[in-house]
N, C-alpha and C positions, 0 to 999 in steps of 0.2 A: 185779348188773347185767351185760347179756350185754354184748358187743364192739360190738354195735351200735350199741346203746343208751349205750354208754360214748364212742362217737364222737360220737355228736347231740349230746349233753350237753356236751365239748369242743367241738366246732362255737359251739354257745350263746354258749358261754362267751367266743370270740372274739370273737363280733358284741356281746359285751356290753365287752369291749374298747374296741371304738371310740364307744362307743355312749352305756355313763355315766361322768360324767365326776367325775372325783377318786375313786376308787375307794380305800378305807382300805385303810394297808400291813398293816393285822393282821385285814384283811378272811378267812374260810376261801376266800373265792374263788379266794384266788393256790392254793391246793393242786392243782384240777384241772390246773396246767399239770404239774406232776409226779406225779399219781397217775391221772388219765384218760390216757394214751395209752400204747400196748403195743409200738410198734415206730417207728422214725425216720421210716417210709412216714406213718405217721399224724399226726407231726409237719410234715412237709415238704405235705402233701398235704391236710392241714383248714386249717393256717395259710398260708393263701395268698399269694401278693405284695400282690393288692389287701388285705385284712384287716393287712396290716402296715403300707403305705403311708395307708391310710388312718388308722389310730394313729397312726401318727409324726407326721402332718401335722395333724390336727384335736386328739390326745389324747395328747401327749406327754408329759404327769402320768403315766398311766396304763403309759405307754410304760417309764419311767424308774422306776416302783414296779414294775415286772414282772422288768425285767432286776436288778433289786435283790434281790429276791422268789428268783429262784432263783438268783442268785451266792451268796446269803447261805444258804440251804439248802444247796447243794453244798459251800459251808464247813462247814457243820452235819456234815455227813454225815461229810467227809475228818475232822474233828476228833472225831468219833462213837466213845465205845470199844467200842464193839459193831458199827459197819460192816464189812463186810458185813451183818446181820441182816436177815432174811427179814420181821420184825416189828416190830423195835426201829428199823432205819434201813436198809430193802431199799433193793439195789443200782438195782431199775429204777428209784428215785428220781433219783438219782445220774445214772444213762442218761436220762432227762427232760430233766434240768435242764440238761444238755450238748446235747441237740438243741433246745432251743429257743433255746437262746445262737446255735447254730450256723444257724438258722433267721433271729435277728433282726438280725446282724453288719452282713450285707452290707449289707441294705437300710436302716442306719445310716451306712454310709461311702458310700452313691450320693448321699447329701441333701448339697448344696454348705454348705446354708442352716442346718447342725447343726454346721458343724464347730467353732465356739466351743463351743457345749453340751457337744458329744462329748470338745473337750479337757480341760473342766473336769470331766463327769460320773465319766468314765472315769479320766484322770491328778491330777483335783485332789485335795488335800489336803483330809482328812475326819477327821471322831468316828461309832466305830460301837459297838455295844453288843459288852458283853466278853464271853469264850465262859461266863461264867457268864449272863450276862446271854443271849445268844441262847439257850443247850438251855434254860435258863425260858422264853422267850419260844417256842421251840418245842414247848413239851412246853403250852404256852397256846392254840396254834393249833393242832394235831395231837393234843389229847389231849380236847378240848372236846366233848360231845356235845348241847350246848346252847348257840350260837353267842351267845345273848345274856344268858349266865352272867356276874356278875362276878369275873373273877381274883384268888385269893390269895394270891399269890406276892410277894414283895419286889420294890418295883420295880428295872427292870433299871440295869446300870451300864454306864457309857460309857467308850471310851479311845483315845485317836488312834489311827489306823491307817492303813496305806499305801494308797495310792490303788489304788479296786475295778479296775482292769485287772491292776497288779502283786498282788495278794493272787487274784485268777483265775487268773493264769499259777502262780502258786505253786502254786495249789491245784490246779491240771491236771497240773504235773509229778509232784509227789507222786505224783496216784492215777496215773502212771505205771510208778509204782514201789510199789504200796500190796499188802500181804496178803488173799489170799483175793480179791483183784479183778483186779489184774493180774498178779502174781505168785503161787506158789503160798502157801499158809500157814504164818505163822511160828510158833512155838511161842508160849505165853503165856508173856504177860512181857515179849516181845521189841517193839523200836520195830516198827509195822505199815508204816510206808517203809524199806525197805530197798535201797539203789541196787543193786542185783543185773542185770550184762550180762542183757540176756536170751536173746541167742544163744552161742555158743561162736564163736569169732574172734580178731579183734582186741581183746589187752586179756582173754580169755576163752576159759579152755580145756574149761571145762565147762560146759554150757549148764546154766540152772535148766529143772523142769519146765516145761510149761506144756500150755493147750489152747485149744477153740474158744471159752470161753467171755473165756477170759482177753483171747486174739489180739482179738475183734468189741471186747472193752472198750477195746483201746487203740487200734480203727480208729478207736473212735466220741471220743476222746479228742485225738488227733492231726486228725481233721478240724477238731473244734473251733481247737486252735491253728493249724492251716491259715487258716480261717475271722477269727480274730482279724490274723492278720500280713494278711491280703488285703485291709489296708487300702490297700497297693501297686496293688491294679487302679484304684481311683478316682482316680489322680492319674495325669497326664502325663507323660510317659517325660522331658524335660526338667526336671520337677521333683522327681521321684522318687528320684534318687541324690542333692540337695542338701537335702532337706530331711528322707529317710527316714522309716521306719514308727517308733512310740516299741515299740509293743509285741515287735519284733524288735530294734531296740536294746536294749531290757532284758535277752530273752532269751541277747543275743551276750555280751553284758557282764557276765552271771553270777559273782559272783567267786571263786563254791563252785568247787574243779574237779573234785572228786567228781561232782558234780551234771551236768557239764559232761560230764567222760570218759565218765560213765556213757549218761547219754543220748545222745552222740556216738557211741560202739560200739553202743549199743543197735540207731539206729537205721543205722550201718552195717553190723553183721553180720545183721541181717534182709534187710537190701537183699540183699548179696552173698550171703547162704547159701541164697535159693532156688534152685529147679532148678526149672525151666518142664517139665523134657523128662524127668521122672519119670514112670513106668509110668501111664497112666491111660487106661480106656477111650474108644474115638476117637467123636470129634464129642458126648464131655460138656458139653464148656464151651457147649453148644446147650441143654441143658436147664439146668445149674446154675451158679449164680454162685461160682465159688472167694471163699469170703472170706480165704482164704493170701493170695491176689494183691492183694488191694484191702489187706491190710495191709500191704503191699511196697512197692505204688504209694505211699501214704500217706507213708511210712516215707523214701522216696529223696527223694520231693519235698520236705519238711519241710527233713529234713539240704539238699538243696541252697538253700532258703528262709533256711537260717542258715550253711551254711560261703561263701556267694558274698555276702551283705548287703555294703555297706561302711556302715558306720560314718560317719553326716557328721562330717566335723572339727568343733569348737567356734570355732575360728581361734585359740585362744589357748594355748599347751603341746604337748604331743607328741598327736600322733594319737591316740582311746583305741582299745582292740586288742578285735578279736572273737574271744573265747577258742574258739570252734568252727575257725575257720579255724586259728587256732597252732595247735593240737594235732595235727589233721588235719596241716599241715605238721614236724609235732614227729614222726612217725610212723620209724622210720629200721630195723625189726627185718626179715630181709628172707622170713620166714616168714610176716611183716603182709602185705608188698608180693604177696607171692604169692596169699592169697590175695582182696588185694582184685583183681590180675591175675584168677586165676581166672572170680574172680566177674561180673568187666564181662565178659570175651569168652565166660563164657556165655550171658549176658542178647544180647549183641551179634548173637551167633552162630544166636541162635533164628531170627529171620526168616529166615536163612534156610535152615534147616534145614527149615521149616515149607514154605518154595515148593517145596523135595522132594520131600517126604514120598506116600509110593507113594498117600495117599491123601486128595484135596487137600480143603484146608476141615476134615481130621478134629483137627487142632491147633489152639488159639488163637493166634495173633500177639500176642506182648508187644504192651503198647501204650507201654512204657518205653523203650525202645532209646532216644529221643531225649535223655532224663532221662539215662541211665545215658554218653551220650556226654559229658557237660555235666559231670557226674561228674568224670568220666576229664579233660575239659581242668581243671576244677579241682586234680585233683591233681599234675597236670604243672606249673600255675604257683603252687602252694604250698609245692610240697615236691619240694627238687631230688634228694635222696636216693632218689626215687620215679622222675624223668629218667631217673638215670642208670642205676636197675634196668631197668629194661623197655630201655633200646636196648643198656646190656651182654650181655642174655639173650636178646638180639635178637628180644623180645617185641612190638617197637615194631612188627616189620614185619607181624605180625598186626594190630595195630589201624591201619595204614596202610591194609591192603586192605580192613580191615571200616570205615574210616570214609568210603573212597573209595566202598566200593558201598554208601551212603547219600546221600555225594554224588550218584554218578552216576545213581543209580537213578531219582531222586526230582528232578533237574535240570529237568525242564521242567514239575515240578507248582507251580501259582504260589503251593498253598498250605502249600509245604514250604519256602520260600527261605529261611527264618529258620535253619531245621536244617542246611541246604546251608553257608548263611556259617561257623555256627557250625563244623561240619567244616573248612571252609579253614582256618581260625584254629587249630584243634587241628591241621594237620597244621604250620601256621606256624612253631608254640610247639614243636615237636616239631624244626622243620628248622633250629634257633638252635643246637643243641646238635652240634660240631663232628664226634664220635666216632659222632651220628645219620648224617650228612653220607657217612662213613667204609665202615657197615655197610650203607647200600647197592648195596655195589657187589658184595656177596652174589648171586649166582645164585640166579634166583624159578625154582624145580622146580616148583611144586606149582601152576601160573598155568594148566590144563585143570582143573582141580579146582572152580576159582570158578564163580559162577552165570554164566549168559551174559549177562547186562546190565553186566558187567565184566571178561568173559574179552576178551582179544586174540589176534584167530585169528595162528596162525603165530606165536608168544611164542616167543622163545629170548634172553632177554639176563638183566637185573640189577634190582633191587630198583630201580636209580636209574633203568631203562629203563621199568621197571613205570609208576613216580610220576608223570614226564616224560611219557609220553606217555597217562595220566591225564590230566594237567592241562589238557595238550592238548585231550582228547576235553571237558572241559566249557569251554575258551576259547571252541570251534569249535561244539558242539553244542548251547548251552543257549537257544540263540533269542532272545536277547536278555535273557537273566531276571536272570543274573551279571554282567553290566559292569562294576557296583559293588564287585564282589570279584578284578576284572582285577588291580590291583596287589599284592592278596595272594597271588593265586597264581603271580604273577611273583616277589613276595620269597621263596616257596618256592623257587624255582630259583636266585634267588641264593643262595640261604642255604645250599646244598649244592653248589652250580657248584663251587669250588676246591677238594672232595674227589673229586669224581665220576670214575669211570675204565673205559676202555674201554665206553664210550656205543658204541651200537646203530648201524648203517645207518640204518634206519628212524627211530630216536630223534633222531640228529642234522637229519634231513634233514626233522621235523618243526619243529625251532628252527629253520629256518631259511624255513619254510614261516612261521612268525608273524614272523617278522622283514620277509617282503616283506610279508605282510599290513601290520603297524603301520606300516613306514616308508611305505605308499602316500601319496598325495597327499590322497586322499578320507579315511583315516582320520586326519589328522596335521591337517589342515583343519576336519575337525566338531567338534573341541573344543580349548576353550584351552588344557588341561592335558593332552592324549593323546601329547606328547612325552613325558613322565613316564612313559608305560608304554615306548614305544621306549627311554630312555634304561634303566630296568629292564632288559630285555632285552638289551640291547648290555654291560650290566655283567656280564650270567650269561656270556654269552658271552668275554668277555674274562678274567674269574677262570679258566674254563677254559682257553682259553691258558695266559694264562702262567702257573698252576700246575699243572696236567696237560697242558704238549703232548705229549708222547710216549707218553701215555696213553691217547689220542682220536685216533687218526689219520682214523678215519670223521669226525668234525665237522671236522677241518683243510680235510678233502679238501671236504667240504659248503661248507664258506665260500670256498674257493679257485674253487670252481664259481660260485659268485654273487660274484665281484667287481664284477662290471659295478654290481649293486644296491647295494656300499656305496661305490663312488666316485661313483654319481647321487647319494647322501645326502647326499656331501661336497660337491655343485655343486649342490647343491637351491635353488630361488629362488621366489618366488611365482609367477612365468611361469609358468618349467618347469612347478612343479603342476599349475595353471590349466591349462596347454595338455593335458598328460596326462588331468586330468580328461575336457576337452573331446573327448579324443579316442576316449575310452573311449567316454563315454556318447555317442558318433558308431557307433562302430562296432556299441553294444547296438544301439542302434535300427535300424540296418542290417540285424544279423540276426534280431530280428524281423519286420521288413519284405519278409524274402525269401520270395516265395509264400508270408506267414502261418505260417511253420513253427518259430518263434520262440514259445520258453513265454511262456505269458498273463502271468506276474511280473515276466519277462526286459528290460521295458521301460525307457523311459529315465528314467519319473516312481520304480522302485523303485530308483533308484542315487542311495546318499545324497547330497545335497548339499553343497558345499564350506560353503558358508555356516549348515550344520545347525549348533546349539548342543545335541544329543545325541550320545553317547558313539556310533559305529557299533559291530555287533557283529562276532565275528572269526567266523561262521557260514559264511563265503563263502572261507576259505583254499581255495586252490588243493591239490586231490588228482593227486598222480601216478602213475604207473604203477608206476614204479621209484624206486629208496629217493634217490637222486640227483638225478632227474629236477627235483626243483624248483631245484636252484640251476646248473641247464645251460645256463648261459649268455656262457662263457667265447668263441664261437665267433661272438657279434653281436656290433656294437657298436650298433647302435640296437635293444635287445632288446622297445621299445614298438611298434615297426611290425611286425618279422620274428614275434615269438610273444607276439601280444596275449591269448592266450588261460592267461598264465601271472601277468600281472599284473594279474587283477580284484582291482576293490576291492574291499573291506567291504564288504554292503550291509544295511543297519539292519532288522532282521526286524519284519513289521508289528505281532506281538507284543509288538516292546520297549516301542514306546508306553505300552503299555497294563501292562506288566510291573512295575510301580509302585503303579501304583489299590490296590490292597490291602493296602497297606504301614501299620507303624504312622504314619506321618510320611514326607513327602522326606526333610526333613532327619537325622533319625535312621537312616535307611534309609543315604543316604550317606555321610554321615561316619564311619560305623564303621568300614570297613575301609582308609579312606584315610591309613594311617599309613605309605605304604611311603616307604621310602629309597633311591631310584632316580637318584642324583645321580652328574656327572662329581666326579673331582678338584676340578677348578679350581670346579663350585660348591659342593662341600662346606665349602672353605676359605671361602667366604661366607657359610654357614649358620654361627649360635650353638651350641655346643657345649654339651648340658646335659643334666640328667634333665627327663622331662615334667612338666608341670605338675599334674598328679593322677596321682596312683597308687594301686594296691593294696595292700594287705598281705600280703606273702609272695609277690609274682606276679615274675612274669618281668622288668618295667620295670625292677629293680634294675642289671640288666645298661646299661653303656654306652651311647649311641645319640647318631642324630644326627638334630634333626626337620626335617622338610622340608616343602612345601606340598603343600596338597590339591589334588586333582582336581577345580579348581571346574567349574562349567557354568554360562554367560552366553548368557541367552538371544538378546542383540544380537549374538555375536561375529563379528565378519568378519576374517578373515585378513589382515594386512598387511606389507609387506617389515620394518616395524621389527619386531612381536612374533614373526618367524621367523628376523633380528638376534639376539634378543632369548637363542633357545636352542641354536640351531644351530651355535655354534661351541662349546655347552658339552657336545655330544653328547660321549661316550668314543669315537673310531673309531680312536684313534691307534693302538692294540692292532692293530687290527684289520689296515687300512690298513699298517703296517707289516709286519705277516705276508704280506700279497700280495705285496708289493711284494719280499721277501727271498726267498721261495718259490716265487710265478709263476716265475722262470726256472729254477730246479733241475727245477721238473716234465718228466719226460719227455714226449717228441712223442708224438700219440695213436698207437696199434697196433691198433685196433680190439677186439677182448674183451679183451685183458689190460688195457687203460689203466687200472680199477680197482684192480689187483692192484699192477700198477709204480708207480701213484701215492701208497699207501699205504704200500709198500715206501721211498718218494722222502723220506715226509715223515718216516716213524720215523727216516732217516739224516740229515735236514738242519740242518744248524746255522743256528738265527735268533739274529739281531744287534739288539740296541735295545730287547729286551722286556724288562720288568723288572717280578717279579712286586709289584702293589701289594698293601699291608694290608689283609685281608681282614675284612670287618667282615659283621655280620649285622643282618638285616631286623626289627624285634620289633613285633610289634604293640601296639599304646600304649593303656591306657587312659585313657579319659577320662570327664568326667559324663554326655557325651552320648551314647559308646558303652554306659558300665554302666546309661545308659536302655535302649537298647535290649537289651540282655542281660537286664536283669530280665522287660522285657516278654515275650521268648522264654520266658523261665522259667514267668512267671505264664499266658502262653498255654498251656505243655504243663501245665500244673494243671489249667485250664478245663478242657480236653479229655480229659483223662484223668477228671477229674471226672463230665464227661457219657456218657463209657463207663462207667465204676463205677455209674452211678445207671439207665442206660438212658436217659436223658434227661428222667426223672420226677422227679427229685429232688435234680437237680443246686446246690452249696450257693448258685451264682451265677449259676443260671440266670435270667431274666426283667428281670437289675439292671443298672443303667446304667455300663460299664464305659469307662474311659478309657483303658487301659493300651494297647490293642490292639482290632482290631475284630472283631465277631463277624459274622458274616455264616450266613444262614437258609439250608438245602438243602433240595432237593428232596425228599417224602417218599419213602422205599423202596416199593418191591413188597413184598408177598411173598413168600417163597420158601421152601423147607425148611431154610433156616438160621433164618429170622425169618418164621414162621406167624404169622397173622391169625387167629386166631378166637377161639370160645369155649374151647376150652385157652388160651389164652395170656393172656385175659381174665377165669380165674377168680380169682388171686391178690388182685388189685389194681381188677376191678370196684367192690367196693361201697365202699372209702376214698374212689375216685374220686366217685361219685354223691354222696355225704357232701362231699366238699371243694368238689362245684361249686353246692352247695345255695347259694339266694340267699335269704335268709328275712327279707327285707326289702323285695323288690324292686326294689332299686336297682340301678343298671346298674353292674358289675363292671369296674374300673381296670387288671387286666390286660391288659397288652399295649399300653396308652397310653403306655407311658416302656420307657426300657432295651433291651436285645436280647433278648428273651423270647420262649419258643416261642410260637406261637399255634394252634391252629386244625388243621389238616394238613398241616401243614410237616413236615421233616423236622428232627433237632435240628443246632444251630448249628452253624456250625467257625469256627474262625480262621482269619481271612485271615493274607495273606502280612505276617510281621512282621522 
């Protein structure tokens, strides 16, 4: 039979699917799903959504004998003493019976209306025929050349068995490890599962052979378990971390650790041992698919699908432990640590390498870098032995800058912000650790080296000048997209404030630049909790005192310049506010008004509102000329009349509105990052002292902490004398305010050019009375059910996506299905261009599957595209919104 012919014939077969109804399980019909198709293209591409959807829903008999039909073949096969065999039990059987698993998964976990079926079909307790019993009954149905012969074999025997999803995963991992399929071959004799690392790494200092055939067997292998856990995209990021996947719980919960080490190395040192940036002719990856790479992707995603799960509690005994995550944290040799170091900041490092490159487009862009960052914060809060290595080696300040220029780069893309947050949180976990804090203050040489979307022209200072005024450039530049991550990137600056030394001109004079921003009137007024970020800020600033003043005489001299603005803070009243407001949005409109020469934006409707219940964005800090210039104000005393033009608001970018719409959830969106600890003294003594209420295994929550309240947002809020009562006397300024008041009169009289030099000189000699350094505590970010909703959903979105690059968008395993985790949103189709030609080349491969999958030999009108996020038509394929 030609290929052609052998497609019509599966096509058939499918419509015969939904079509007659109770189809017998010893029917020869089940064989063409595993002997009629030649490649996964033919599987994904005749078996359409509509042809699945419509089984599930009208012919779920038939549904439920098929998934049977080849689970229990694929056991056949792994249990076969002759599998591999070309004749006796060939392997594209085996490749079948996994792509059509991996074909009907998804569109099993979209149906609400199955999921009683699906727990019993899949997890319930069964009787199935014994392995004598199945090779008779196989050697009955595959050996027959007269379908309506009768059998004369003994009948078969039955014997409990574990429920068919755990007896699949079993059988999956196996041929992970199996002879002559995915490993090389073992002598006769030998067990044909043999846990053998398959790379040289961790755990493995010699790799086994291997090749192309082996690598595609265990892509096609691992998607399938990809496919089986992605029972995660069909439920609700709120319900997803309480109630978990069973099929990843089993997996975590393994209690073999052989089985466990093995496939955990496995699929780490594949991850880490590729090289993107090995010798290959330019602009290949234009004509051919690296399958290296798609088993890498595969490979990192899985490992992070199983070291990041948590495990729901039962409520009753100790927590049970996901053996992927221990071990991964068990890791401590520091030859390991190297080269899983290695390994991330090469993958890290490629993009950008590739925006170099003399010869642009001729390299592919990982499409992992997101994966492999996720990685890296994994390992920082499982395994402190892993902390301590990379910031002793001062390895940490490489992936500082390589995680800042993902931040920065990618800041105002709405459908990166998931990857951006994640960033803040790794640089977080990272600023907790005192001796991190310490090796900042390291001299950055090598800051004209970086790309230019994170170089800072004129750089001369320290790792902790680098970070700082990072942070800076995304409070100020992200248009409103990061609000939500305001307090995380202020507990980075606490969290290293009481190590930091000899801070920048320009550094300091930047903190001081967000301090008039936050303490304005218009930002401290648009939200009920935006004292929460000033009170943040006021604590960075104060650790620095009084544990480094003689260290920082630039930031002394910066806060001594802006007195005037922290003794307004300390008389701030709603008036006051009020009137500032008023007077502000007086004088926009004013200069608008003058002969029309006022920008079209400048008006007085784009100046937020006191009575706004959104977060303003800090977009609108005041830039100076000179590194001082913003806190020169030592020479007014009404510094709102004399130089209005130093204290603009905030003003809420028209962006930010809308900076949300693509989120998986508000609520998920914002509660993740609102775990900061930005309290005075006097109200942490109010706060409950304790560990959070959910935690991780092995994560950083173990540490100490003190929790405090979110950043709500009320959409009624209006300002009143009591709720500014309420915080204002719990501000920290006593630090502050004390250092003026001890030091304003040692400063010398101005002299015109020297006053910078004398007054720097003034403060290294001056002795301050009444500071006393307080208990330095650190910022950690907390997990919760709500946030590891959202962290999964991140996770399951770079799978999607990576998914629909690996396939082209033909054959993606969840494309067209109704996803809940995160939303998928349709692009514009592409041009083409000479990366992506249109035509008859491009159209020879995959024409005629295509013709064949879209045959309608019924006439019926085709279900595709009626449900789920499904390509249609000429669209271009889907992305992820912002999650």
């Amino acid at each position: 039979m030609g290929a052609s012919d052998s497609k019509l014939v599966f096509k058939k077969g499918i419509f015969r699917l939904s079509e007659q109804k109770d189809i017998r399980a010893d029917d020869p019909y089940w064989t063409g799903f595993w002997e009629l198709p030649e490649s996964t293209e033919d599987v994904f591409s005749l078996f359409s959504p509509a042809d699945i959807r419509r089984t599930r829903d009208n012919n779920l008999e038939n549904l439920e004998t098929l998934i049977l039909a080849v689970t229990s073949r694929l056991c056949v096969l792994r249990n076969h003493p002759s599998f591999p065999d070309p004749e006796l039990a060939p392997e594209k059987h085996a490749l079948n019976c996994i792509r059509v698993l991996t074909r009907l998964l998804p569109f099993i976990y979209e149906a609400d209306h199955l999921e009683d079926w699906e727990d019993k079909f899949f997890w319930g307790a069964r009787r199935k025929r014994s392995r004598r019993g199945q090779l008779a009954r196989s050697e009955i149905i595959f050996d027959e050349a007269d379908p309506e012969q009768t059998p004369t074999q003994s009948p078969p025997e039955f014997e409990d068995a574990k429920p068919l999803a755990e007896e699949l995963i079993d059988t999956l991992i196996d041929l992970l490890f199996y002879s002559d399929f995915t490993l090389p071959k073992t002598p006769t004799g030998k067990n044909k599962v043999t846990y053998a690392i398959w790379q040289s790494g961790v755990g493995c200092n010699t790799p086994v052979g291997s090749s192309k055939e082996f690598e595609n067997n265990r892509t096609e292998i691992l998607r399938l378990l990809l496919a089986l856990s992605s029972r995660s995209m069909y439920m609700s990021a709120n319900i997803l971390p309480v109630k978990g996947v069973k099929a990843i719980t089993y997996i975590t919960k393994c209690p073999d650790k052989q089985v466990v080490l093995s496939l955990l190395c496995s699929l780490l040192n594949t991850t880490l041992k590729y090289n993107p940036a090995s010798w290959r002719v330019p602009y290949d990856h234009v004509v051919f698919k690296d399958p290296k790479q798609i088993l890498v992707t595969y490979c990192l995603q899985f490992l992070l699908v199983l070291v990041l799960y948590p495990i729901p509690e039962p409520g009753n005994g100790s927590p049970p432990k996901n053996f992927f995550r221990h071990f991964l944290g068990r890791l401590h040799r520091p030859q390991d640590f190297q080269f899983l170091v290695d390994g991330m900041t090469r993958v890290l490092n490629q993009p950008l390498q590739v925006t170099s490159s003399y010869l642009p487009g001729s390299q592919k862009s990982l499409s992992w870098a997101p994966e492999m960052i996720m990685l890296f914060w994994e390992a920082l809060q499982c395994n402190k032995r892993f902390r301590s290595f990379i910031i002793d080696t001062d390895r940490s300040h490489d992936f500082v800058v390589l995680v800042l220029f993902y931040a920065i780069d990618q800041r105002t893309d709405p459908t990166k912000q998931g990857l951006i947050r994640m960033c803040i949180f790794v640089l977080q976990t990272l600023s907790v650790e005192p001796h991190f804090g310490k090796s900042l203050n390291k001299p950055f040489d090598g800051q004209d080296s970086l790309p230019a979307s994170i170089r800072i022209p004129n750089f001369h200072g320290t790792y902790a000048d680098y970070l700082i005024t990072s942070i800076y450039t995304l409070l100020t530049t992200s248009k409103g997209k990061l609000d939500a991550i305001y307090p995380a990137l202020l507990a980075i600056i606490n969290n290293i404030a009481a190590y930091i030394e000899n801070l920048g001109r320009a550094t300091s004079s930047k903190l001081l630049q967000l301090f008039a921003s936050m303490s304005s009137p218009s930002f401290l007024f648009a939200n009920e909790g935006n004292h929460v970020l000033l009170q943040s800020l006021l604590e960075a600033l104060n650790a620095i005192i009084e544990h480094q003043y003689h260290n920082n005489p630039n930031l002394i001299y910066c806060v001594l310049r802006s007195k005037n603005r922290f003794q307004a803070l300390r008389d701030f009243t709603l008036e006051s506010g009020q009137e500032e407001i008023e007077r502000q949005n007086q004088l926009r409109k004013e200069q608008c008004g003058e002969g029309g020469t006022g920008r079209q934006g400048d008006s007085i409707d784009s100046l937020r509102s006191p009575l706004s219940s959104r977060t303003p964005t800090l977009s609108n800090v005041p830039e100076e000329n000179t590194a001082f210039a913003i806190g020169d104000d030592e020479d007014t005393e009404d510094e709102g009349h004399n130089q209005p033009a130093r204290i603009q608001s905030p003003v809420q970018s028209p962006s930010g509105t809308n900076s949300r719409t693509a989120s998986v959830s508000s609520s998920v969106d914002d509660a993740v990052p609102l775990q900061l600890r930005g309290m005075s003294e006097k109200a942490r003594g109010k706060m409950p002292v304790g560990q959070p209420s959910f935690s991780r295994q092995n994560s950083t929550t173990s540490l100490s902490s003190v929790s405090i309240p979110t950043l709500a947002t009320n959409e009624f809020f209006t300002p009143s004398a009591a709720w500014i009562e309420s915080w204002l006397p719990e501000l920290p300024l006593h630090t502050i305010l004390t250092l003026i008041t001890e030091l304003a009169p040692q400063m010398p009289p101005p002299s015109g050019s020297a006053d910078t030099t004398a007054a720097l000189t003034a403060i290294r000699q001056a002795l301050i009375r009444g500071i006393d350094p307080s208990p330095i505590r650190v910022h950690l970010f907390e997990w919760s059910p709500l946030s590891l909703g959202w962290y999964e959903s991140l996770l399951w979105s770079f799978i999607f996506s990576g998914e629909m690059l690996v396939s082209k968008g033909t054959a993606g395993v969840w494309n067209g299905t109704s996803i809940r985790l995160f939303k998928v949103q349709e692009t514009a189709a592409h041009t083409p261009s000479l990366l992506a030609p249109r035509g008859a080349v491009d159209a020879v491969g995959s024409n005629l599957v295509q013709r064949i999958g879209n045959l309608n030999l019924r006439g019926a009108p085709t279900q595709a595209g009626q449900r789920g996020t499904g390509v249609g038509g000429n669209n271009g394929p889907p992305t992820v919104r912002d999650v």
